[in-house]
N, C-alpha and C positions, 0 to 999 in steps of 0.2 A: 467620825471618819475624817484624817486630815486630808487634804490636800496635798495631790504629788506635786513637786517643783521642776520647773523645766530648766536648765540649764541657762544661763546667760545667751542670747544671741545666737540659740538653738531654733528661736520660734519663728515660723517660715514669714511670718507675717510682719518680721524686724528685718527681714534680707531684704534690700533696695530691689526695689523692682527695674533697673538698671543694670544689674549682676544678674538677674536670672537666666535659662537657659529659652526659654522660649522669645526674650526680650533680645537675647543675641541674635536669635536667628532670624528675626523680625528684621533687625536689625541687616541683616544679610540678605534675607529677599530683596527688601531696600534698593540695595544696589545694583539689582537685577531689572527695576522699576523703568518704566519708561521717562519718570522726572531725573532721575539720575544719567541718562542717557542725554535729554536733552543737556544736562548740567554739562557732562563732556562735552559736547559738541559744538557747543555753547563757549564753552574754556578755550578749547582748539580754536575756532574761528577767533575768536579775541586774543590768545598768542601769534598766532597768524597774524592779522592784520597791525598789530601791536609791532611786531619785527618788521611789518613791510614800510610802516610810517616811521621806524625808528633807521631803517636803512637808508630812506629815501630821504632821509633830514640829513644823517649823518653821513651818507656818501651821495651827495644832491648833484654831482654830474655826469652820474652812470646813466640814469633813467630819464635824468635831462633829456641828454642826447636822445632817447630814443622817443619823446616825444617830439623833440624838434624834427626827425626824419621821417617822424608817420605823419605831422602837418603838413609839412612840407612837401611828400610825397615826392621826393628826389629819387627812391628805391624802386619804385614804382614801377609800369609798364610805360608810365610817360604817355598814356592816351591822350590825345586833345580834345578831347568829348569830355574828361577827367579832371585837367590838371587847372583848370577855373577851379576848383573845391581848393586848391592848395593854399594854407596859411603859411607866407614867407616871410613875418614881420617877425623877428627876434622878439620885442616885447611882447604881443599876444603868446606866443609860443612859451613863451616865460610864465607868462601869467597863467597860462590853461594850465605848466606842471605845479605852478604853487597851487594853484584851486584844487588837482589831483593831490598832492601832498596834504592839504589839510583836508579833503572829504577823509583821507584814511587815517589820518589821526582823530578827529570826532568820533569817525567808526568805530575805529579802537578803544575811544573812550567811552562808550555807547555800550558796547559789549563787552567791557571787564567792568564796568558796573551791573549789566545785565547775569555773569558770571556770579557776582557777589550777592546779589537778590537770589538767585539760585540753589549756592549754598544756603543763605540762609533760610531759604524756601522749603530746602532737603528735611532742616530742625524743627520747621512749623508746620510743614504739611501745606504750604501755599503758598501757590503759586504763580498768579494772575500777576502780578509787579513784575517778575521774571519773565516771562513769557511774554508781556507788552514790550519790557527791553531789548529781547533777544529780536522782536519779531523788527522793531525798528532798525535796531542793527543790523543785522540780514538784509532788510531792502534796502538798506545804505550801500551792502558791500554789492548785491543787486544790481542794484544802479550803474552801481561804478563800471563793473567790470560786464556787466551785459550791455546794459547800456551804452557805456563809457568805451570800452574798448571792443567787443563783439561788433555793435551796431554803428556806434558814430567811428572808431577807428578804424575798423574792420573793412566796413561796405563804404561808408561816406568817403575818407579819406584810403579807400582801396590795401587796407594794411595787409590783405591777403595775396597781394599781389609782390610783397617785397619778400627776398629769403633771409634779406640783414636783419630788418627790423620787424618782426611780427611775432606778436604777442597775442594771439589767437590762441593759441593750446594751454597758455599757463591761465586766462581771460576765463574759457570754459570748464575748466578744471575749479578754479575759483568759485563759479557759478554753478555748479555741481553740489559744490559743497555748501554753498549759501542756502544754496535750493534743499536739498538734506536736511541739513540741523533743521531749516523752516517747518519740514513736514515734521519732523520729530517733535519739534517746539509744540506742534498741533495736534498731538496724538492724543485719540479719546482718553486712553489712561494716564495721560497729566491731567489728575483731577482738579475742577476748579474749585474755588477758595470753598464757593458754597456748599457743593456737594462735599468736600470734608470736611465742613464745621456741622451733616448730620450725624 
């Protein structure tokens, strides 16, 4: 009895399991994942912040300015119960936008490295390195802008009381968004390293 011949590159078991159809659309839930979500979100926030430190280097007396008029509290209601909090000293006021200018380029750097751990997290299934990056990033932008400008510009130096300079809504907007990817970052279904190496 001979032996029937299969064809060259007929046998299902020579096609890459890379071209199949089930491996495509594996492939395509994927994207529907909650790690791919954070991966965006994740991206977004680090082009973001990426633009804002690259604005604030490259046109450094737009935002000057408006940090020297929320220390200063010149715009202000002018309370005298208040205007003790006022920093009038050009150098500190200098010095507080360089300190704000590089917390946001760290950030930036912090989170398109966390971005990069990410994707490549997407090809290995894991992703604790990414998720410790994004999460530090995030409290960084956190900080800044909750911190930074909600609480210490906001209440401290009364920034809610000027209509020139107040960065209240673009502050909490920011902080919306930090706070967001955060929770994404922490969703049960970004599985950690462990549970997918069972």
């Amino acid at each position: 009895m001979t032996q029937a011949h299969r064809p060259t590159g007929t046998d299902s078991g020579s096609r890459s399991r890379e071209t199949t159809p089930d491996t495509r659309r594996n492939r395509l839930l994927r994207l529907g994942a909650p790690s791919a979500a954070a991966t965006a979100l994740t991206a977004t926030v680090a082009l973001y912040m990426t633009l804002v430190a690259f604005g604030n280097i490259t046109d450094f007396g737009t935002n000057q300015q408006f940090v020297q008029h929320v220390l200063s509290m010149d715009t202000t209601f002018k309370d005298p119960d208040l205007m003790w909090r006022a920093v009038e000293s050009p150098t500190l006021q200098n010095a507080a936008y360089v300190a704000i200018v590089v917390w946001e380029t760290l950030t930036a750097v912090v989170l398109l490295a966390a971005t990069r751990l990410w994707i490549t997290g997407l090809r290995h299934d894991v992703y604790d390195r990414a998720r410790a990056a994004s999460t530090v990033g995030l409290v960084m932008v956190l900080l800044l802008f909750g911190m930074g400008f909600l609480a210490i510009g906001g209440e401290w130096f009364a920034m809610w009381q000027s209509s020139d300079w107040n960065g209240l809504d673009a502050a909490a907007r920011n902080v919306a968004l930090a706070a967001f990817t955060l929770l994404v970052v922490h969703l049960p279904g970004v599985r950690r390293a462990g549970a997918e190496q069972t």
